[in-house]
N, C-alpha and C positions, 0 to 999 in steps of 0.2 A: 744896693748890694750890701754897703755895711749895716742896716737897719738887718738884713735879712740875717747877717751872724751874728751881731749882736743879739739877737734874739734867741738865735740858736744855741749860745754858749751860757743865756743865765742860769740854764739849770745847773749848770756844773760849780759857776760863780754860790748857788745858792744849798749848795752841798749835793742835790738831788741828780740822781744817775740819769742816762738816756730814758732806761726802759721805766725812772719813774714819771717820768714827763708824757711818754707813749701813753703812759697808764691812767694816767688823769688829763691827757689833752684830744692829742691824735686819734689817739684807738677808738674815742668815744664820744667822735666828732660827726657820727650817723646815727642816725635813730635806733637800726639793730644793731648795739653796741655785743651784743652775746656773739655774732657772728664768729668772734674771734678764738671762743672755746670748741667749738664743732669740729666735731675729727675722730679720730681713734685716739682711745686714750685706752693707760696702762693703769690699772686699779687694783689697791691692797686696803680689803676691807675685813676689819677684827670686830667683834663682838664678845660682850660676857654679861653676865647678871650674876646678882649675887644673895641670895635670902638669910637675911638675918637672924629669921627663926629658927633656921634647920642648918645652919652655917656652910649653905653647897653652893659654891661657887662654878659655874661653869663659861668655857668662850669658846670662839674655834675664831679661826682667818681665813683667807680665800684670798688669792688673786685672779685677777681675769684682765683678758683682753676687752675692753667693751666700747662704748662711743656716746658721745652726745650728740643731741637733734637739737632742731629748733624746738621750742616748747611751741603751747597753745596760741602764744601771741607775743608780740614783740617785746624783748625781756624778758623771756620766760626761756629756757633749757631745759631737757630731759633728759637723768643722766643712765644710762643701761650700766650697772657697775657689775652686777651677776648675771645670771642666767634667770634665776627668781627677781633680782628686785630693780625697781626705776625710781629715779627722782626725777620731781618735774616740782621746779624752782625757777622764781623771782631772781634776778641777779642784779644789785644794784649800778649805778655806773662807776664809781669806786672798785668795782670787783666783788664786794661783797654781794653772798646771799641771802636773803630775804631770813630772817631769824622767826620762822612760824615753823612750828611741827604740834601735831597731835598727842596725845598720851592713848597708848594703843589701851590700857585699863585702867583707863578713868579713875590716874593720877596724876602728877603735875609733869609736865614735860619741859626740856630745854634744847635746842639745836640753833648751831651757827655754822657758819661755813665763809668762806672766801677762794678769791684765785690768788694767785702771790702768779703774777702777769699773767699770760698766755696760757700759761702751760702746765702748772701744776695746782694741783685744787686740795683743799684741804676742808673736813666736813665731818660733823660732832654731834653725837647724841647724847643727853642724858636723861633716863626716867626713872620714875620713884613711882609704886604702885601702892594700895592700900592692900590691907588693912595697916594703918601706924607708921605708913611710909615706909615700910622695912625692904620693901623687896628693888634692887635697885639693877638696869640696864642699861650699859655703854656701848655705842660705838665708836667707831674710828674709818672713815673713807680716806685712801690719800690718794693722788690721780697723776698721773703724769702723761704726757700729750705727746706721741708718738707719730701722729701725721694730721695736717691739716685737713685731710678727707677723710672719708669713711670707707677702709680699706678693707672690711670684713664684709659687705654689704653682697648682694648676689639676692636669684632667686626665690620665692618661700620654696620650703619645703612641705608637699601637701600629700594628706592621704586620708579616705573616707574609708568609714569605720560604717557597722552595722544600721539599720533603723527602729528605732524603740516606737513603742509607743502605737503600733499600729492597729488601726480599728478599719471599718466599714470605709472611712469615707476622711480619715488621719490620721498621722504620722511625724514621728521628730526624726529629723534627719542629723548625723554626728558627720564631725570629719577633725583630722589634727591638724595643725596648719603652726608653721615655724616660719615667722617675719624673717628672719636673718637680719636686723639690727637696720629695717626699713618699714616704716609706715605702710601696713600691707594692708588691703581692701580685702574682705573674705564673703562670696557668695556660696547658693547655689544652684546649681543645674535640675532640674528633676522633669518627667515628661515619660511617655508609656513606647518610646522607643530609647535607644542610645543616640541617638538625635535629639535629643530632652524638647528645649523649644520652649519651656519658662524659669527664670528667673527668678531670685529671693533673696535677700540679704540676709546672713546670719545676725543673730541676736548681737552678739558682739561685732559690731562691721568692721572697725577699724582695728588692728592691732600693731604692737609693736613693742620688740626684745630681743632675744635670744634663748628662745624655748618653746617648746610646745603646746600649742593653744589648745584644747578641745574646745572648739566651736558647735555651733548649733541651730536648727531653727525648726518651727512646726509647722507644716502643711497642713490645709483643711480644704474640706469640697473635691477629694476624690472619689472616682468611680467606687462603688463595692465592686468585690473580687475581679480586681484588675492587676498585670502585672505595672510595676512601675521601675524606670532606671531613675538613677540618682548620682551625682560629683559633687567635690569640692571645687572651688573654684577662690584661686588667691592671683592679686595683681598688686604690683610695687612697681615703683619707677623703672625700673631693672627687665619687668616683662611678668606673664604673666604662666601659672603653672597650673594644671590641671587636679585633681587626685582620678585614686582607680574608681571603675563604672563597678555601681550596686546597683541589687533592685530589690525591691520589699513587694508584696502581694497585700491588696487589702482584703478583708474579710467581707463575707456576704450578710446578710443578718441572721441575727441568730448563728453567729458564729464570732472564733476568736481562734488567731491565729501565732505562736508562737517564735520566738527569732528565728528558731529553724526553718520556720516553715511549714510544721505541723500543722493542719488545723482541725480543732474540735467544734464541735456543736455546742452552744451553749442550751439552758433551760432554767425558766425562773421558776422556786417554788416557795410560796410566799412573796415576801420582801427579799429573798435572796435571788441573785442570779448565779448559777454553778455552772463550774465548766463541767461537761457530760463524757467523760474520761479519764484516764489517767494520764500525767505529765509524759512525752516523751524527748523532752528537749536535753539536748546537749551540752548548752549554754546559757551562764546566766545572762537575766536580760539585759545588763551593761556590751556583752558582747565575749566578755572571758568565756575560755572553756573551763566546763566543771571536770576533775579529773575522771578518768574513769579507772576502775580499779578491778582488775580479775582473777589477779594473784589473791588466795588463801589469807595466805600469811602475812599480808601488806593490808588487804583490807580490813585484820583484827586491828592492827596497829593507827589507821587513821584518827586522828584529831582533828581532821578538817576535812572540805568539803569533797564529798566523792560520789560516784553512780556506778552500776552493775546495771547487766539484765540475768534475767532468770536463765540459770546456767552457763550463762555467761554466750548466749545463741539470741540475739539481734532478730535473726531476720523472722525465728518462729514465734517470739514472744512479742515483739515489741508494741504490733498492734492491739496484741488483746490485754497485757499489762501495762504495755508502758515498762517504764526505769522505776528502777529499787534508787533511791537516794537516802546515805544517812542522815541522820538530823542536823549532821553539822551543814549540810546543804540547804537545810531548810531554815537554820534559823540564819541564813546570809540574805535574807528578805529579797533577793533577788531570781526566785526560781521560777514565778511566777511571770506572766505577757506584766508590760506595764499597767495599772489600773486595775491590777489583778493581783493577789496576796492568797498564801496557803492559810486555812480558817483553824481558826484556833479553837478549845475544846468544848468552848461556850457556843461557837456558831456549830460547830459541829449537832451537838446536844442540841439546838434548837430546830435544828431541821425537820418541817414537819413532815414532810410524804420520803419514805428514803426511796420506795418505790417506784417512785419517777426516777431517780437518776439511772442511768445505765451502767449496772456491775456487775463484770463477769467474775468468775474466780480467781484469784491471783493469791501468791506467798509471800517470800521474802526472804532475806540474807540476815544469816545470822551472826555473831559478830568473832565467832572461829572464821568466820569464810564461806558454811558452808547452808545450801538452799533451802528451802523445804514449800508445800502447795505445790500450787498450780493445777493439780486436776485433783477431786475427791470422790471418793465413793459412792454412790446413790445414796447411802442415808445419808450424807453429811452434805449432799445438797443445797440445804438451807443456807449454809456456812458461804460468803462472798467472798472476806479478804479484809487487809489491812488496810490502813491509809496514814499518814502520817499526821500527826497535827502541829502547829507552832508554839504549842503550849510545852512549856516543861513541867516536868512533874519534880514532888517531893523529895528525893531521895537525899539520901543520909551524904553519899560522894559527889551530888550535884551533876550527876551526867544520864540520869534521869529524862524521857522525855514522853509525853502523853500519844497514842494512839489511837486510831479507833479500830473496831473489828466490827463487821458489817454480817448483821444476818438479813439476808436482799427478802428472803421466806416470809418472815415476820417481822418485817417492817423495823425494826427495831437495831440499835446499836451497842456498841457498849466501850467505854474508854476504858483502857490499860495503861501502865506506865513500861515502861525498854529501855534498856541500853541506847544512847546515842548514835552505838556502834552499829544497830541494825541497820537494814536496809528496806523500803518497803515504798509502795507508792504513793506519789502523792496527787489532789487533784485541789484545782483551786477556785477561788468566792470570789465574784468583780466586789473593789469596793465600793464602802459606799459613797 
């Protein structure tokens, strides 16, 4: 027994407190000595940079609720201090952290860190970027340790989102998925009832934060023209969460089918494959809706993306024109299926037979608001319609954009430049 206090009391004999003897004896008398940082922790994390060229200095701070994990392997911590960012650090048995970080532009980089015991963490960056080392970025993590578990932790939060990318016989499947500050597993379900009945691991399988994933994965060796369901699928220690049931339709041959649902007919001429109609879709192929606009007065004003139909009457136009979209819709590269792109005024110009494609008459929105086409007089016959192209044109104000006008009669086209603000249809070129 007095061996056992005399032993107990030299720290104090040697100047050094209780919790510094924990710190360098006790605490890190097991192999995973990190054990003891893991929990909810309270985080105030600053940043700034500063360019000495142009002398603008900028910073912001943030705090959060967040937590540390186990890392990858014994000694290692990951620390969730935002919503955006993680550290996954070395920890040595000292306390200190492992003194390696990267220079995010490949210049010279410095960081250090420590615990000052249990419970409060303290963590530094400095980089210097080229050209001449002028441009320089700090931060600042401080942590303070709130509970020895992980009090924020609970179910992901899941939900599936549209499917891109779909052809004859494949498809990417999306969905969001929010770990809640646990190691979350993310599949998923897909199969030709809501019964699904096969499995797939997203591309990213494992996650883990406090924020929203979009996940992903691609399916191949489906039926043509079949419907298909699809879910997300997340599991964490905590249990496991479904997202809502989708279904995507594949395409037959010789077809392509659009997020909506649409589907056209394709037709190759030449080295080109076209799709053999005009756009009727809603949405771009990420999943957003494109606005639609049928006020006058609102649709001269657009700077950004927007759709009409002829007259503003859906159900008698849509099929034989399709949507009037302005340019600003078109040049969001996203209006097209995926593997599919609006052709620009070179592919346009190179098309050799225009007479294969199938083109009824169509018009378009002008950029008052107001319509014009859609049916023409016996001699004006010849006269097809507009199409949009991806090409901008010349103009002096830069809102300039290239068209084409289609005479279906005489084979032949002819590029114009318009307003941005028009509206006109568009049809699209699989690439190459």
């Amino acid at each position: 027994m007095k061996r056992f206090l005399l032993l107990f009391f030299i720290p104090l004999f040697l100047g050094l407190s209780i919790s510094d003897c924990k710190k360098n004896e006790s605490i890190f008398s097991h192999n995973n000595y990190t054990e003891i940082y893991l929990g909810t922790w309270d985080f105030k994390y600053a940043w700034s940079n500063y360019d000495q060229m142009i002398g603008i200095r900028k910073g912001d701070s943030t705090t959060f609720t967040g937590v540390i994990y186990p890392g990858s392997s014994i000694g290692y911590i990951t620390i969730v201090y935002t919503e955006d960012n993680t550290l996954t650090k070395k920890v040595e048995s000292d306390g200190k952290i492992l003194n390696t970080c990267i220079a995010q532009n490949h210049g010279s980089a410095d960081c250090s860190g420590y615990f000052e015991g249990d419970s409060v963490l303290h963590y530094n960056t400095y980089e210097q970027f080229p050209p001449n080392q002028v441009h320089l970025y700090t931060s600042t993590l401080i942590g303070r340790k709130l509970s020895n578990s992980n009090t924020l932790n609970q179910k992901p939060k899941v939900s599936t989102t549209n499917a891109t990318g779909v052809s004859t016989t494949y498809a990417i499947l999306h969905g969001i998925v929010n770990p809640d500050f646990l190691f979350t597993t993310v599949t998923f379900e897909y199969g030709t009832s809501s019964s699904y009945g096969d499995t797939i691991s997203a591309v990213t399988k494992t996650i883990l934060g406090y924020k929203e994933f979009n996940v992903s994965v691609s399916i191949s060796g489906l039926t043509p023209g079949t419907e298909y369901h699809f879910r997300v699928k997340a599991v964490n220690s905590l249990g496991t969460t479904y997202g809502n049931d989708m279904n995507l339709n594949t395409s037959l041959p010789g077809s392509v089918i659009d997020i909506d649902g649409n589907v056209y007919k394709t037709i190759q001429i030449g080295s080109q494959i076209w799709m053999d109609g005009n756009l009727k879709v809603t949405k771009f192929n990420d999943g957003n809706t494109i606005p639609l606009e049928t006020d006058s007065s609102s649709w001269r004003k657009l700077t950004t993306p927007g759709y009409t139909w002829f007259n503003n009457d859906v159900s008698t136009y849509k099929a034989t024109m399709g949507a009037f979209y302005n340019w600003y819709a078109v040049n969001t590269g996203k209006l097209c299926p995926m593997d599919w792109h609006v052709p620009d005024s070179l592919e346009w110009s190179s098309l050799e037979n225009i007479s294969a494609l199938t083109v009824l008459p169509s018009g378009g929105r002008r950029p008052d608001g107001s319509f014009f086409g859609a049916s023409y007089p016996t001699s004006y016959e010849w006269y097809s319609g507009y199409e949009w192209t991806s090409s901008t044109a010349y103009s002096y104000n830069k809102t300039d954009a290239f068209s084409i006008f289609l005479y279906y009669s005489h084979n032949s086209l002819t590029i114009m430049n318009f307003s941005m603000n028009f509206g006109y249809p568009v049809r699209c070129i699989k690439d190459n």
